[in-house]
FIBA-573562 format. One line per field, with one value per atom (N, C-alpha, C): residue in three letters; chain; atom name; x, y, z. Coordinates in steps of 0.05 Angstrom, whole numbers, plus 32768, in hexadecimal, padded with zeros to 4 digits. Layout:
! residues N
resn	c(ALA  ...) .
chain	c(A  ...) .
name	c(CA  ...) .
X	c(X  ...) .
Y	c(Y  ...) .
Z	c(Z  ...) .
***
This chain:
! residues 208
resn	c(UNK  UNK  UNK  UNK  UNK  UNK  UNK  UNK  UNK  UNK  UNK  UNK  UNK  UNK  UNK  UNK  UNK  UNK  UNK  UNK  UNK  UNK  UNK  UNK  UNK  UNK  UNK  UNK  UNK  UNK  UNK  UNK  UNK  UNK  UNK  UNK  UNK  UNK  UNK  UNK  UNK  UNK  UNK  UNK  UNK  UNK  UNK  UNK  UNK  UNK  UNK  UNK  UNK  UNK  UNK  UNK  UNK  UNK  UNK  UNK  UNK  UNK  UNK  UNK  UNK  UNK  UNK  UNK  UNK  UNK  UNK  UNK  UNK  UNK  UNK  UNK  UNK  UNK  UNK  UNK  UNK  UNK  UNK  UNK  UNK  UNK  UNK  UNK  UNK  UNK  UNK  UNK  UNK  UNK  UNK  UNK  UNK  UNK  UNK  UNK  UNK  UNK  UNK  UNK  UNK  UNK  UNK  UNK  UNK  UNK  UNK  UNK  UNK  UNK  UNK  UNK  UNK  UNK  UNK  UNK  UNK  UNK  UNK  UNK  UNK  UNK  UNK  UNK  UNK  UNK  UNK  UNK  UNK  UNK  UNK  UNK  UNK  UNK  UNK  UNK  UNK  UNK  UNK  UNK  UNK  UNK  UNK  UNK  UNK  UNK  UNK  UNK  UNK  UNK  UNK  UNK  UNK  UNK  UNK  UNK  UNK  UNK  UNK  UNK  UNK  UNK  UNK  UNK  UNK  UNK  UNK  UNK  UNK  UNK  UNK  UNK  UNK  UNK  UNK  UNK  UNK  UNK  UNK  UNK  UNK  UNK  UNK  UNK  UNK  UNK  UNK  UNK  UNK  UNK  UNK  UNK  UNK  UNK  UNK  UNK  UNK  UNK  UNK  UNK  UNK  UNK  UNK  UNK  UNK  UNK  UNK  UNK  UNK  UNK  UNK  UNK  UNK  UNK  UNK  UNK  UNK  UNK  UNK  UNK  UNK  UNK  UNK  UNK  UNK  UNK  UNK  UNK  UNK  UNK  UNK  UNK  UNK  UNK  UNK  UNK  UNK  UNK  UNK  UNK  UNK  UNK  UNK  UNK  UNK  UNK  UNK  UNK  UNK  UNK  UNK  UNK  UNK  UNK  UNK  UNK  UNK  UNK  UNK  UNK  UNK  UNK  UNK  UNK  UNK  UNK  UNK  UNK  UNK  UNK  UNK  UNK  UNK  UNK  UNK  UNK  UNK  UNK  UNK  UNK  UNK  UNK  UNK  UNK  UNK  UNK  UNK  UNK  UNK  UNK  UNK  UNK  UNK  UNK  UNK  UNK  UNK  UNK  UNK  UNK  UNK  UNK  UNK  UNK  UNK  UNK  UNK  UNK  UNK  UNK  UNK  UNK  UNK  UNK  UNK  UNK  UNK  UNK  UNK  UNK  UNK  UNK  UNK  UNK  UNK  UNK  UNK  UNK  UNK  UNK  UNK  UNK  UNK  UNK  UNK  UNK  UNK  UNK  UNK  UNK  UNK  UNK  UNK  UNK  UNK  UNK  UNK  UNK  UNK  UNK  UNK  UNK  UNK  UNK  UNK  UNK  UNK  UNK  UNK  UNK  UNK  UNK  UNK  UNK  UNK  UNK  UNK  UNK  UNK  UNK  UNK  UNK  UNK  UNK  UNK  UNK  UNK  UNK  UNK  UNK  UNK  UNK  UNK  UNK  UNK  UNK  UNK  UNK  UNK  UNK  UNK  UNK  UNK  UNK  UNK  UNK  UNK  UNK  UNK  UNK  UNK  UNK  UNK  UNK  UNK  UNK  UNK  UNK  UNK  UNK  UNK  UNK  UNK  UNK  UNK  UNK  UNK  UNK  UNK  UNK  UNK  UNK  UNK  UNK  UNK  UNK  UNK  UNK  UNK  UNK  UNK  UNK  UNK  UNK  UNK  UNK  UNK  UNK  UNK  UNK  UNK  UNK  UNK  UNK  UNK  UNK  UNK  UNK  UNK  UNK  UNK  UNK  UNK  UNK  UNK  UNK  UNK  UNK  UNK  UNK  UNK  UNK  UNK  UNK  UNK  UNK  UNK  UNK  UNK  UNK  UNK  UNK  UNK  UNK  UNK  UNK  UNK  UNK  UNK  UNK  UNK  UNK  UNK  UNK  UNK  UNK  UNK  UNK  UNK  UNK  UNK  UNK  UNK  UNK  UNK  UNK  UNK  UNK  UNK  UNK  UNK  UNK  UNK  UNK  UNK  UNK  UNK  UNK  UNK  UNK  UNK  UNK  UNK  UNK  UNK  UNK  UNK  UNK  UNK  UNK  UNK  UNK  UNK  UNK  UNK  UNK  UNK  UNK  UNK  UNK  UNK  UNK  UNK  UNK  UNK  UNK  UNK  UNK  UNK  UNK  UNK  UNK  UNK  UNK  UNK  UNK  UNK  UNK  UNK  UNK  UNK  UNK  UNK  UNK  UNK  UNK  UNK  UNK  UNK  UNK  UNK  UNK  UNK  UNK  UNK  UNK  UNK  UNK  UNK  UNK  UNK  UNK  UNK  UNK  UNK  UNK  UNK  UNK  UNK  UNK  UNK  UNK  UNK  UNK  UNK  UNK  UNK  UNK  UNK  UNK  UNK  UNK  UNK  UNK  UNK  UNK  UNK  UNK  UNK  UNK  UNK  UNK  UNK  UNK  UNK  UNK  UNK  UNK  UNK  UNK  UNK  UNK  UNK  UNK  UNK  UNK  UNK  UNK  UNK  UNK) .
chain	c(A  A  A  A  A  A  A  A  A  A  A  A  A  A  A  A  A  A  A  A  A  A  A  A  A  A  A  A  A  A  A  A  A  A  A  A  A  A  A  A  A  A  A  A  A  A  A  A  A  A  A  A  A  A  A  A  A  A  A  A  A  A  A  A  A  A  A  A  A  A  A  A  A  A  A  A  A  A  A  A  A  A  A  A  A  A  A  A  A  A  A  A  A  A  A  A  A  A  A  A  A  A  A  A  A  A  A  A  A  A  A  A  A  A  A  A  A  A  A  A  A  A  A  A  A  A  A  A  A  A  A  A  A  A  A  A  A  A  A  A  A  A  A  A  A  A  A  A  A  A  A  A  A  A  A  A  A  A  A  A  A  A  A  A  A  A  A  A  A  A  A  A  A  A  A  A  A  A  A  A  A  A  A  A  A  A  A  A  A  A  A  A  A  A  A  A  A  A  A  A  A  A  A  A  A  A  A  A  A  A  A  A  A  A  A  A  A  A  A  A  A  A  A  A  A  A  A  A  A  A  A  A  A  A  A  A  A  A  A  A  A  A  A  A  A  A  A  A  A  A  A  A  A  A  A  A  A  A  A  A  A  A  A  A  A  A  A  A  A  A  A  A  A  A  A  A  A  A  A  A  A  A  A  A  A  A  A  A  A  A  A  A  A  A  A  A  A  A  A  A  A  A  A  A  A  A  A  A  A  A  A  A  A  A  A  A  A  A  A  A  A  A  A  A  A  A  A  A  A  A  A  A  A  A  A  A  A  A  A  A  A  A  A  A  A  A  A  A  A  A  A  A  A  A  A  A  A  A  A  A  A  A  A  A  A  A  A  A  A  A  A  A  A  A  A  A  A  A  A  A  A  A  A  A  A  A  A  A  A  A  A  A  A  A  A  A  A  A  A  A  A  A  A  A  A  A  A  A  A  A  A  A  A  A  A  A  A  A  A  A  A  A  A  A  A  A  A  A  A  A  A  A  A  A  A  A  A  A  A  A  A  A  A  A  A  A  A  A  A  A  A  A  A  A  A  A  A  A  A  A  A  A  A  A  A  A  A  A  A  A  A  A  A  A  A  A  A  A  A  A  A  A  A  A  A  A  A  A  A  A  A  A  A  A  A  A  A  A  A  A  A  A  A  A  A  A  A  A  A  A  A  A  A  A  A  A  A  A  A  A  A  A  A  A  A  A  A  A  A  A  A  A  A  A  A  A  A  A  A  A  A  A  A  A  A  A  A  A  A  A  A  A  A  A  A  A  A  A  A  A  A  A  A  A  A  A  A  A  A  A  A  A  A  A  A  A  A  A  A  A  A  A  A  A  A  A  A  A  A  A  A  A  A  A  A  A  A  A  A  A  A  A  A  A  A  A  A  A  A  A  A  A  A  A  A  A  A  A  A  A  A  A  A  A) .
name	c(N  CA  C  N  CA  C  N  CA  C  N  CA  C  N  CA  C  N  CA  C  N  CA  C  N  CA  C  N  CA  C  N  CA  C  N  CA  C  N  CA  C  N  CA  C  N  CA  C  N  CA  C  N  CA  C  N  CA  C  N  CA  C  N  CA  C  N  CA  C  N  CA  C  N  CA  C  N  CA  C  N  CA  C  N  CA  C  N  CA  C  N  CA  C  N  CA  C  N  CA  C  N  CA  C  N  CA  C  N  CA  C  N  CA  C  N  CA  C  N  CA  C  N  CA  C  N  CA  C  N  CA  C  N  CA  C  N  CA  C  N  CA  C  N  CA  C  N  CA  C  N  CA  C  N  CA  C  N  CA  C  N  CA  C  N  CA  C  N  CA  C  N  CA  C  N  CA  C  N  CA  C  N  CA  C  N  CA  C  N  CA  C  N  CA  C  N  CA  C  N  CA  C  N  CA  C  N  CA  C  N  CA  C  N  CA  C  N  CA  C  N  CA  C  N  CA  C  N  CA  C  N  CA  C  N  CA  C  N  CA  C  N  CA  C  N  CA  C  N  CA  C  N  CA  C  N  CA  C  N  CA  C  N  CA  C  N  CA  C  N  CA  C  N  CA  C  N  CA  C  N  CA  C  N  CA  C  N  CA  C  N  CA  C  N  CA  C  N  CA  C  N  CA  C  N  CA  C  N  CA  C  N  CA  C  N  CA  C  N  CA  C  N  CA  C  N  CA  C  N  CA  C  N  CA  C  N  CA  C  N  CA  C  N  CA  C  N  CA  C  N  CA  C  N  CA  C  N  CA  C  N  CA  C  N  CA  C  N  CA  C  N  CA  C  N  CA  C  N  CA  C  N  CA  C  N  CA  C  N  CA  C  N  CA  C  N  CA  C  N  CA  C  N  CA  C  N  CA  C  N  CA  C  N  CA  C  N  CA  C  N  CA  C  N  CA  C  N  CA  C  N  CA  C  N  CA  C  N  CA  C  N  CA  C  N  CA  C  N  CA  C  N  CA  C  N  CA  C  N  CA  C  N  CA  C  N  CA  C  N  CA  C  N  CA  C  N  CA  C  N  CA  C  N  CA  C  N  CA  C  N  CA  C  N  CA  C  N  CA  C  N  CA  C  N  CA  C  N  CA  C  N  CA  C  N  CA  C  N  CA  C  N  CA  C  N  CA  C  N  CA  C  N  CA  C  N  CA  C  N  CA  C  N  CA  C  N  CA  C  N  CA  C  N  CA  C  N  CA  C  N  CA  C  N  CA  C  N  CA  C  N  CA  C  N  CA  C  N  CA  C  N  CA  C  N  CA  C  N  CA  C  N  CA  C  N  CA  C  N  CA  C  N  CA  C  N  CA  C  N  CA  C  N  CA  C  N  CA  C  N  CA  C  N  CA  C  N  CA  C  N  CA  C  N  CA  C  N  CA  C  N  CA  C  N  CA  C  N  CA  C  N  CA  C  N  CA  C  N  CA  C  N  CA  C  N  CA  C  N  CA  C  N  CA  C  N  CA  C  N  CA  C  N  CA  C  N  CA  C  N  CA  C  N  CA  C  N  CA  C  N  CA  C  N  CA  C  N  CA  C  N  CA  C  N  CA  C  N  CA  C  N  CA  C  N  CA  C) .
X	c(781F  7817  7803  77F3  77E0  77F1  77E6  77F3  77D3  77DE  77C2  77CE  77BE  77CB  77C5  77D7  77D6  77C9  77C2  77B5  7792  7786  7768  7765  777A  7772  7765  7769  7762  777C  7773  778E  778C  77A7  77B1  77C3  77C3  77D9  77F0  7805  7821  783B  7850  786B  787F  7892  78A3  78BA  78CD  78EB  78FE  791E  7929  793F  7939  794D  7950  7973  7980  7972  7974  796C  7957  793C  7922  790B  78FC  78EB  78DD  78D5  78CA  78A7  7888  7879  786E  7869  7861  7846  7839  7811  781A  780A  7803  77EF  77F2  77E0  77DE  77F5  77F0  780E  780B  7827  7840  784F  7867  7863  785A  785C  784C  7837  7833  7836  7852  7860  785E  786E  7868  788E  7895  78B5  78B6  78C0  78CA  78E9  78EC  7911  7912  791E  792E  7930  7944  7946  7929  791A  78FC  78F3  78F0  78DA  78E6  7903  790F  7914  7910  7912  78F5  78E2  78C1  78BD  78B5  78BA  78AE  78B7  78B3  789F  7885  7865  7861  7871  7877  7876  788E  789B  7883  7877  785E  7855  7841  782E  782B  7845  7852  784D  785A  7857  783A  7826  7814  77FF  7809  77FE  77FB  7813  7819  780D  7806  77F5  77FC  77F6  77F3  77D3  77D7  77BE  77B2  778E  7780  7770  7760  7758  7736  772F  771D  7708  76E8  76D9  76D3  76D9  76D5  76B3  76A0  7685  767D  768E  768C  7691  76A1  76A7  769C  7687  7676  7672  7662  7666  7678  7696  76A8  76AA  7691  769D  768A  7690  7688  767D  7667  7664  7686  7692  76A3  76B9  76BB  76CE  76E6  7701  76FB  7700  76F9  76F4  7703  7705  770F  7700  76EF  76D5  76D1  76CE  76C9  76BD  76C8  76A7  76AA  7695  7693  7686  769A  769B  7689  768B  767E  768D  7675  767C  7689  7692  76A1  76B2  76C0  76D4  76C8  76EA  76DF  76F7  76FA  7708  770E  7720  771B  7724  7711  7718  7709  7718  7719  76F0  76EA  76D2  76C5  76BE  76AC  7698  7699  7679  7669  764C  7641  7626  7622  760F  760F  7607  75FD  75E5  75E0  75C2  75BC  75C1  75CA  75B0  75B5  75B0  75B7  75A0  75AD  75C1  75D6  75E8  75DA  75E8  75DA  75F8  75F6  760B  7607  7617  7619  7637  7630  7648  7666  7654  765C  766E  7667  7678  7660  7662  7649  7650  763D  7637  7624  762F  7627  7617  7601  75EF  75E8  75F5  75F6  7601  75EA  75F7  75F9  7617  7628  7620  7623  7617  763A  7640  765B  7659  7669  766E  7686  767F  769B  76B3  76CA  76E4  76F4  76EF  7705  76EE  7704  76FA  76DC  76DC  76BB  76A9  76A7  768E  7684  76AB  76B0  7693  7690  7678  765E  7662  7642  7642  7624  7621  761D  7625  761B  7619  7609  7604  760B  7627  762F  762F  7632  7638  7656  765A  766E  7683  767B  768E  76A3  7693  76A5  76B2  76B4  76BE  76DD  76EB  770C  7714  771A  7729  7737  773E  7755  776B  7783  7784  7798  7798  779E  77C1  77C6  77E9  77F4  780D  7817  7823  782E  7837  785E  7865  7885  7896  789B  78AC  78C4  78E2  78F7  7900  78F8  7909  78F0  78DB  78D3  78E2  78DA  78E3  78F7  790B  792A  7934  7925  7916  7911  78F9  78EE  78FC  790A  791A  7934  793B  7953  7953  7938  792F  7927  7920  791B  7933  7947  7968  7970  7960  7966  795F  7947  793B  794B  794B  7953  7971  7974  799A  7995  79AA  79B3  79B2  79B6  79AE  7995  7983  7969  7954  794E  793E  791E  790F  78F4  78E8  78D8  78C8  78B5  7897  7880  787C  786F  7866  785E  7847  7838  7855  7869  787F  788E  7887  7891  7883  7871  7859  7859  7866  785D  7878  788F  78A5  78AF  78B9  78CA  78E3  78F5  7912  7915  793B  793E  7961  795A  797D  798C  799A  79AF  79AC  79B4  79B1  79BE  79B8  79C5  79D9  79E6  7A0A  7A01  79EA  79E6  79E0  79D8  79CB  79D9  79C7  79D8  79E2  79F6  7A0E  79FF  7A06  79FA  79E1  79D8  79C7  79CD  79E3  79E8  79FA  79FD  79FD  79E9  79D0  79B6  79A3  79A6  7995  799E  79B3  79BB  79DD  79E9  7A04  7A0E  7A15  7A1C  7A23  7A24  7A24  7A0C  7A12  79FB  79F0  79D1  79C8  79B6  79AA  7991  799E  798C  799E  7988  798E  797D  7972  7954  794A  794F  7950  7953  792E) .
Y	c(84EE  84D8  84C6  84B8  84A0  8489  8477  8457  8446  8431  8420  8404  8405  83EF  83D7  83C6  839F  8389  83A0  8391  8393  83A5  83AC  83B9  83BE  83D0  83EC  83F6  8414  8426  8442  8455  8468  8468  846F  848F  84A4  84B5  84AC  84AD  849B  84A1  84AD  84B4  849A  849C  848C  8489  8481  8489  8463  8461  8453  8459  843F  8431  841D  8414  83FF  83EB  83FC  83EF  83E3  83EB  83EA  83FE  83FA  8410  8414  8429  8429  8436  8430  843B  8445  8461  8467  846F  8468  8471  848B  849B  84AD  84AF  84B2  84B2  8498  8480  846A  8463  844A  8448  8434  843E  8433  8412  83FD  83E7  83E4  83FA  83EB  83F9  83F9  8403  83F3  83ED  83D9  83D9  83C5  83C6  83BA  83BD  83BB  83B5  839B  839D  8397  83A8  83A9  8386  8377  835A  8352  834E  8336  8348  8365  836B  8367  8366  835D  833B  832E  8319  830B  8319  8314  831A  832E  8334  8355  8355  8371  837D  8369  8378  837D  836B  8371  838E  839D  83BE  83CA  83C2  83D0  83CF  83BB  83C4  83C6  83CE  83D6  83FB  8404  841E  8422  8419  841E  8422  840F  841A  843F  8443  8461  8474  848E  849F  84BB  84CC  84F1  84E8  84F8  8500  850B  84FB  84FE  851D  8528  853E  8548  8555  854C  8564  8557  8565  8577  8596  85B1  85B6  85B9  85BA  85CD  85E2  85F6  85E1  85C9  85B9  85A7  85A6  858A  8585  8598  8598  8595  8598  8587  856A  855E  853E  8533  851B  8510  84F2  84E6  84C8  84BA  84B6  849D  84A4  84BD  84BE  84B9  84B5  84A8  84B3  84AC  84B9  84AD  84AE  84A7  84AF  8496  849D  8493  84A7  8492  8481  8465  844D  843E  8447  8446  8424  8421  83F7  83F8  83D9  83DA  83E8  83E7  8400  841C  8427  8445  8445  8430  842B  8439  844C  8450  8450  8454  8444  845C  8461  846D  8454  844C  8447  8448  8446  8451  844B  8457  8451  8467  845C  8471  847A  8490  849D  8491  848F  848B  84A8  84B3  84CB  84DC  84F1  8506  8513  8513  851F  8538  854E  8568  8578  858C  8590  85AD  85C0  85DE  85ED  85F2  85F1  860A  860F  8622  862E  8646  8650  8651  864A  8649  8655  866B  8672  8680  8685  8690  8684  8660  864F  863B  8637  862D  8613  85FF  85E4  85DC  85C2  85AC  8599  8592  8580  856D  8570  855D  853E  852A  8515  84FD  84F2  84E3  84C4  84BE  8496  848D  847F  8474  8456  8448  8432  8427  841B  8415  83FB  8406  83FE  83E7  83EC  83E5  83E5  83CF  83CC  83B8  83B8  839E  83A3  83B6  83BC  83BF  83B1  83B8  83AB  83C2  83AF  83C2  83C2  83D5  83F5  8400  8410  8423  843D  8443  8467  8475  8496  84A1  84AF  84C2  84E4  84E3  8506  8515  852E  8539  852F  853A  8533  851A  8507  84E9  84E8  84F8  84EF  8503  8500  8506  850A  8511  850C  8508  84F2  84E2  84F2  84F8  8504  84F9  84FC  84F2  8500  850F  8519  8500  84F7  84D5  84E0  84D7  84DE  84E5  84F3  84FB  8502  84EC  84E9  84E1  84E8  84E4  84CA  84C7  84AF  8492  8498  847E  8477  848C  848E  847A  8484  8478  8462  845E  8435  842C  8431  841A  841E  8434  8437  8420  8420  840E  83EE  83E9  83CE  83C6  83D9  83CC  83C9  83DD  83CE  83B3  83A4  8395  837F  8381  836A  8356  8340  8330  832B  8330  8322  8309  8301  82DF  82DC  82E8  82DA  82DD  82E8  82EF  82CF  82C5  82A8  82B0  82A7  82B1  82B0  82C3  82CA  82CB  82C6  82CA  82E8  82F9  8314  8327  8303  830D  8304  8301  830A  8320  832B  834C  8360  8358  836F  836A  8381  8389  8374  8376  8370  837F  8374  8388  8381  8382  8394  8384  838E  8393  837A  836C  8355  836A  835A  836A  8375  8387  8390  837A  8375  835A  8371  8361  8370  837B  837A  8381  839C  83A3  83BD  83D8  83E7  83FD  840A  8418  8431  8440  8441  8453  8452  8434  8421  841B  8410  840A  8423  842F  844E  8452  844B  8468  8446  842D  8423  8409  8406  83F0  83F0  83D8  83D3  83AE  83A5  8385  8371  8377  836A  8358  8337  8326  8322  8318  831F  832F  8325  8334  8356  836C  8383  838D  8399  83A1  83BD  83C3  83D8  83F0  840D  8424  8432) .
Z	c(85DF  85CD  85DB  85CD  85DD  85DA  85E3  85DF  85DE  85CA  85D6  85DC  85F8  860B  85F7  85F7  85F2  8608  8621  862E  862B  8627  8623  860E  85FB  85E8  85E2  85FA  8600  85FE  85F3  85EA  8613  8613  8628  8619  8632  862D  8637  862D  8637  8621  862E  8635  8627  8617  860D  8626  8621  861F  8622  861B  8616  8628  8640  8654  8657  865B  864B  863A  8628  8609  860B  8615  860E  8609  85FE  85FE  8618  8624  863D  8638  863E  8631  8650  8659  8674  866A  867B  8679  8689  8688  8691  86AF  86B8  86DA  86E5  86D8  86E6  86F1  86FB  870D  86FD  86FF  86EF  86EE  8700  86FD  86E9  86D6  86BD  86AA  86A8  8697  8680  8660  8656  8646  8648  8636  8625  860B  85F4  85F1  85EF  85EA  85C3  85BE  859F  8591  85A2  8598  8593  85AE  85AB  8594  858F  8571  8560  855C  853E  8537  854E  854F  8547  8549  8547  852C  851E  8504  84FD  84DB  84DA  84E6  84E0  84EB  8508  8516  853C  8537  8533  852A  8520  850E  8507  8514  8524  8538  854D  855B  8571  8569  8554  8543  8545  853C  8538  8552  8560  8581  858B  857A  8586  8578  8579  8566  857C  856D  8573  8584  85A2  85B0  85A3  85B3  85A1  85AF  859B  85AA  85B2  85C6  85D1  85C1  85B1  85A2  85B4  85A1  85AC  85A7  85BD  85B8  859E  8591  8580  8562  8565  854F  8548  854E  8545  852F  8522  8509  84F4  84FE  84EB  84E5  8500  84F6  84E2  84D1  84C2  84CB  84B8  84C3  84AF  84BA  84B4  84C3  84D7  84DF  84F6  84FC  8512  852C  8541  8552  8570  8589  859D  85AE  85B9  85CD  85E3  85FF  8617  8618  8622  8624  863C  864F  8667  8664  8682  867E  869B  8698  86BB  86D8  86E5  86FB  86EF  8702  86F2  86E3  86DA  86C0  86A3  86A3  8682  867B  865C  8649  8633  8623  8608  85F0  85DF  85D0  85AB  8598  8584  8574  8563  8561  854B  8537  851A  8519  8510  8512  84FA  8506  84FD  84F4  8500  84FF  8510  8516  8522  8526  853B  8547  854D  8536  853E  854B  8561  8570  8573  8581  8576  8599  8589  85AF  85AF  85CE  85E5  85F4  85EB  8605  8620  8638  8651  8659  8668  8676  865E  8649  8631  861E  8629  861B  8604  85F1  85DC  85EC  85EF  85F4  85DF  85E4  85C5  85D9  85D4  85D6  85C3  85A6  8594  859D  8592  8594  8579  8587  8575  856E  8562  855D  8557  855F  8557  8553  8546  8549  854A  8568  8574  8561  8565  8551  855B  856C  8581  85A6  85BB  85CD  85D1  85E0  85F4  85E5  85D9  85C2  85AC  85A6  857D  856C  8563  854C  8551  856C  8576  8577  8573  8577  858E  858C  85B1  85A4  85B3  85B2  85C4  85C2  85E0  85CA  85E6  85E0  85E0  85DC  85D1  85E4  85FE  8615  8616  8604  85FC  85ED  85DA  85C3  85BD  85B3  85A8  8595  8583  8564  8562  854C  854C  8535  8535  852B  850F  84FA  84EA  84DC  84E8  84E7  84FE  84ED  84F6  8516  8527  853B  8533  8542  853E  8556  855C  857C  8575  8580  8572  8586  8597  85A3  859D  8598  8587  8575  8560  8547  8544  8550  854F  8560  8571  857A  856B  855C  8548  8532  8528  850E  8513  852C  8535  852F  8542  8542  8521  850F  84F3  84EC  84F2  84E4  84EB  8500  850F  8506  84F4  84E8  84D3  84D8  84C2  84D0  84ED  84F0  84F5  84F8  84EF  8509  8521  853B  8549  8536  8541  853F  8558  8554  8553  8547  854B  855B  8569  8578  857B  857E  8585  8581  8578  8574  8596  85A1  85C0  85D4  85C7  85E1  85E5  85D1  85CF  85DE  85E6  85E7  860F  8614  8637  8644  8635  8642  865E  866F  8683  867C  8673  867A  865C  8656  863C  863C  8630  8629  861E  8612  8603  85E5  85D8  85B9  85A8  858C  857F  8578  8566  855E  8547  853C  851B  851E  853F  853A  8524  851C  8512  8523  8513  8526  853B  8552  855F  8572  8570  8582  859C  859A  85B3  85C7  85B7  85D9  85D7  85CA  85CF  85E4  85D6  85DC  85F1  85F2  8605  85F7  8606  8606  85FB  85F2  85EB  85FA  8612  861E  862A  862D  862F  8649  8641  8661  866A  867A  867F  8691  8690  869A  86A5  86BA  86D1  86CA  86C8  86C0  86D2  86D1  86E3  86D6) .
***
């Protein structure tokens, strides 16, 4: 799955899973201290749309344009494109086509290469608004089948049962986002929450 970070707004590849009763979000090739946690109370305590766009962060990997496929893309479509920042920093983030500069490929090494180039306009990220022309090598497809992970799923399916209890105090939405460790589950949870996602007891609980 990707994730798109809440800190720069770039989609990351990155790994779920739920310990004591938080969501746990692991990047992929980076080091556990930036991990990002999710506890069940602060998003149900924040409100329904927290849950939504916590959900909406997550999406099906995106996949990388096959030089033979160019020709399937369209101008409006969307896309997931490297964008190289200062110094060697680069980034993927989301961004619409705008046109294509088709270009007649060339086999090398008995593999077709695409020399076509792309106009996008960036969606998202340091450059939303603007235009930029890369080539195939940058670009991704985003893919439009929803993502289907069963231990999300049934986190955020949890935390919406969650919404609306009588001991939930309101929360700020930006305190939800890149928590480390997880309190306790409220009592409202539905059946079956608290073995999968934490225990009732109060108090802060030490992450593994």
């Amino acid at each position: 799955m990707e994730f798109r970070s809440p800190s720069d707004g770039a989609w990351y590849g990155a790994r779920v899973a739920v310990q004591r009763g938080a969501l746990r979000v692991m990047y992929e090739e980076f080091p556990e201290e930036l991990d990002e946690w999710y506890e069940p109370a602060k998003l149900a305590a924040a409100a329904a749309s927290s849950v939504a766009a916590l959900r909406a962060r997550f999406r099906a990997v995106s996949t990388a344009l096959d030089d033979a496929r160019c020709r399937d893309l369209r101008p409006g479509d969307r896309l997931c494109v490297l964008c190289a920042l200062d110094g060697d920093e680069q980034k993927y983030y989301d961004a619409v086509l705008q046109s294509v500069a088709a270009a007649p490929h060339r086999t090398l090494d008995g593999e077709e290469r695409c020399p076509c180039r792309f106009t996008v306009r960036w969606a998202e990220g340091p450059r939303a608004g603007s235009e930029e022309e890369v080539g195939v090598a940058d670009v991704c497809r985003v893919l439009s089948s929803p993502l289907q992970d069963p231990v999300l799923d049934e986190f955020l399916d949890g935390v919406t049962k969650l919404l609306g209890s009588d001991d939930m105090s309101a929360t700020p939405a930006a305190q939800v986002m890149g928590s480390e460790a997880a309190d306790s589950v409220s009592g409202d949870a539905p059946p079956g929450f608290y073995r999968k996602y934490g225990t009732r007891k109060k108090g802060k609980q030490q992450m593994v």
